[in-house]
N, C-alpha and C positions, 0 to 999 in steps of 0.2 A: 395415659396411653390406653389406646382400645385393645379387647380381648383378640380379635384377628388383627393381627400389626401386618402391613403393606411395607416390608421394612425386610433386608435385610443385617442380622444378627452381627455379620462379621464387619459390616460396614459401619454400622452404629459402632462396636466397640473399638475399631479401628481412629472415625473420629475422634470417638470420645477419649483415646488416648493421645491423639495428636491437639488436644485443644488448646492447651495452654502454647502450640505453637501456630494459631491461626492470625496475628496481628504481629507476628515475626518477618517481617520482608526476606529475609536470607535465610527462613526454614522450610521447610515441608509446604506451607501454603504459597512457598513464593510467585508459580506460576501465577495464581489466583489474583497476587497484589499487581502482575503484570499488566492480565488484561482487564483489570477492572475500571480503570479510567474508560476503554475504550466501550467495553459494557452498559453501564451507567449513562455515556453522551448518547449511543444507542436507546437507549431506552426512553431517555429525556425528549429526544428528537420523534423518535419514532410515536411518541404521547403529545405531543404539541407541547410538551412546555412539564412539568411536575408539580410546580408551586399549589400547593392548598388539594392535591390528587389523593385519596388515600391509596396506600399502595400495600399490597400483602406479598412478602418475598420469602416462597415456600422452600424451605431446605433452606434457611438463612446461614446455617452455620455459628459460624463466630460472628455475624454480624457484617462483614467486610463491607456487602454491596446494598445491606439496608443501611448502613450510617455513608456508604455515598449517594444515593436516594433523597434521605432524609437532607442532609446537605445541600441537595438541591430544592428543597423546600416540600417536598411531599411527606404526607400525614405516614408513618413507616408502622405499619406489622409484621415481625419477624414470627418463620414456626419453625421448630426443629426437634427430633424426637431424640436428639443427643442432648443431654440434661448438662455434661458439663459444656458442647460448647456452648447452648442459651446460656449459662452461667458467666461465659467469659463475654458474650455478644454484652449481657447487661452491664459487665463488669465498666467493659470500655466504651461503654454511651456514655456512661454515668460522669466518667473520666473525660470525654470529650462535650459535656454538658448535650446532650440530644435525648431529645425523648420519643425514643421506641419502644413499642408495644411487643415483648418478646414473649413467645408462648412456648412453653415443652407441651404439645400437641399435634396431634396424626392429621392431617391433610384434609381427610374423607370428616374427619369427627370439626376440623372448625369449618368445612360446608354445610354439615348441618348446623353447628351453630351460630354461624352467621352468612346466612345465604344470599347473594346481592350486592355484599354490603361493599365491594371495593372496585373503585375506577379503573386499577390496574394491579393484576397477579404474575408476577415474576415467579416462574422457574427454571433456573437456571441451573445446569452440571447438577443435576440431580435425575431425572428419569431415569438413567442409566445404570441406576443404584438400588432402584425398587424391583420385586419378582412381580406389578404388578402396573407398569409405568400408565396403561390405559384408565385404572381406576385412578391415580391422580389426577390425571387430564378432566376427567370427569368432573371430579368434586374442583380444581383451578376452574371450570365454564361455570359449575355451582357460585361459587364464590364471588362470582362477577355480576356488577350492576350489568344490564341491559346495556349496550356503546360501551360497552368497557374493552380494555386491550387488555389481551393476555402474549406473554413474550416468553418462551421457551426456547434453551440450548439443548443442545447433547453432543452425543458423538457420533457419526454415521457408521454405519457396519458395512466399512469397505474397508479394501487391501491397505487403501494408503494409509486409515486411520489406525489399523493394528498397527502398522511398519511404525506409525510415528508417535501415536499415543500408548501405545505397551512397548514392542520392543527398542524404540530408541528415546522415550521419556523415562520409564520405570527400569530397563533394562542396560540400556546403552549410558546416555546421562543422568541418569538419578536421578531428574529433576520431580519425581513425585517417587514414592514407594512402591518398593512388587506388588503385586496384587490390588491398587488400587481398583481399577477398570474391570471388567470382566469383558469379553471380546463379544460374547453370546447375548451380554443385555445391550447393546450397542444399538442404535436406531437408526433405520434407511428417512433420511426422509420424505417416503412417500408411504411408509408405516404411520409418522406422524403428522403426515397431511388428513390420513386416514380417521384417526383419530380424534383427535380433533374437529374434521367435521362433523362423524359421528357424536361428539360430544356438543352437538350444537352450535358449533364455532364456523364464523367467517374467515376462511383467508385471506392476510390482506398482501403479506412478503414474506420472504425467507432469504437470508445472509450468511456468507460463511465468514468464518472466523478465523484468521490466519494467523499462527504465534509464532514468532522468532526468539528463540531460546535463547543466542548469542546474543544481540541486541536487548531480549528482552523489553519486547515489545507487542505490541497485537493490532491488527487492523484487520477493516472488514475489507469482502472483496465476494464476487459469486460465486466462490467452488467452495461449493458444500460437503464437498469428499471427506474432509475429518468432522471439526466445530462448526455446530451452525446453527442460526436460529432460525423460530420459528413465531412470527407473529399473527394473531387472529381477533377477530370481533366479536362481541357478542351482540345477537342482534338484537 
């Protein structure tokens, strides 16, 4: 971990205490196992295809959306500065025979160490977690070959996204914990159209993410009002 960590404190040890329930379908990560089918075909599509792509999925967590990546045959880097979930991400590759490259390291420190080096940078529900979400973006265009995609989530700082991602996910149904989100790091997307371009990036789309809690389910659709990505190029 680097001396200025882009990281907030309470989020890390929050993680890091929910790790052992990230590969739980009916725990705390359940949302996550919802939409990550739909995440994943996303991401597949939106890259032409995954097979033989190396792919770096920043804020990996427990692994979840780099062993479904890797699944689809892309070369998988996982980073995460939570020590135990990379702990549990390796545990269950190891377990499901894949081989991911998981790193306990900060964003900005593996652009410098490996600058160029990947076809496609996945961050995903993560910006929203950093005091500092522009210098990610930064070192994500770092880290990118030339023609590379990069594909970014978050959550937009609008009325409906409080109404629905805090007080009726953490508040209303418990579907994640108090305090996960913070209303205030929340991203408009046109902060991270902003950004992004700033970071040398092409825009190529943007998708909202729509979750049904009762079904338990997720599909894309264009209101970017809560979940939404954000994909771009590097030229």
């Amino acid at each position: 971990m680097t001396e200025t960590q882009n990281v907030d404190p309470a989020d890390i040890a929050r993680f890091s205490a929910a790790a052992s329930q990230w590969w739980d379908p009916a725990g705390e990560m359940a949302p996550l196992h919802h939409i990550n089918p739909v995440r994943s075909t996303y991401i597949d599509q939106i890259c032409g295809g995954l097979t033989g792509q190396k792919v770096i999925d920043v804020g990996c967590g427990g692994g979840l959306l780099s062993e479904a990546l890797a699944r689809r045959g892309a070369v998988v880097t996982g980073i995460d500065l939570a020590e135990a979930s990379i702990a549990i991400a390796c545990e269950h590759a190891a377990k499901s025979d894949l081989q991911i490259d998981y790193q306990c390291v900060a964003t900005e420190a593996m652009a410098q160490r490996a600058p160029n080096a990947f076809d496609v940078v996945c961050c995903l529900e993560m910006l929203e977690h950093v005091p500092d979400p522009e210098a990610i973006i930064d070192a994500c265009a770092d880290l990118l070959r030339p023609g590379g995609i990069a594909v970014f989530s978050t959550l937009n700082r609008s009325p409906r996204a409080f109404a629905l991602a805090i007080v009726a996910a953490e508040h209303v149904l418990g579907l994640i914990p108090k305090g996960t989100h913070q209303f205030a790091q929340f991203i408009r997307p046109s902060e991270l159209s902003r950004a992004a371009m700033a970071a040398g990036l092409q825009l190529v789309e943007m998708k909202g993410l729509h979750y049904n809690p009762i079904l338990k389910n997720a599909r894309l659709n264009d209101d970017l009002a809560v979940n939404y990505f954000l994909v771009a190029r590097k030229p």
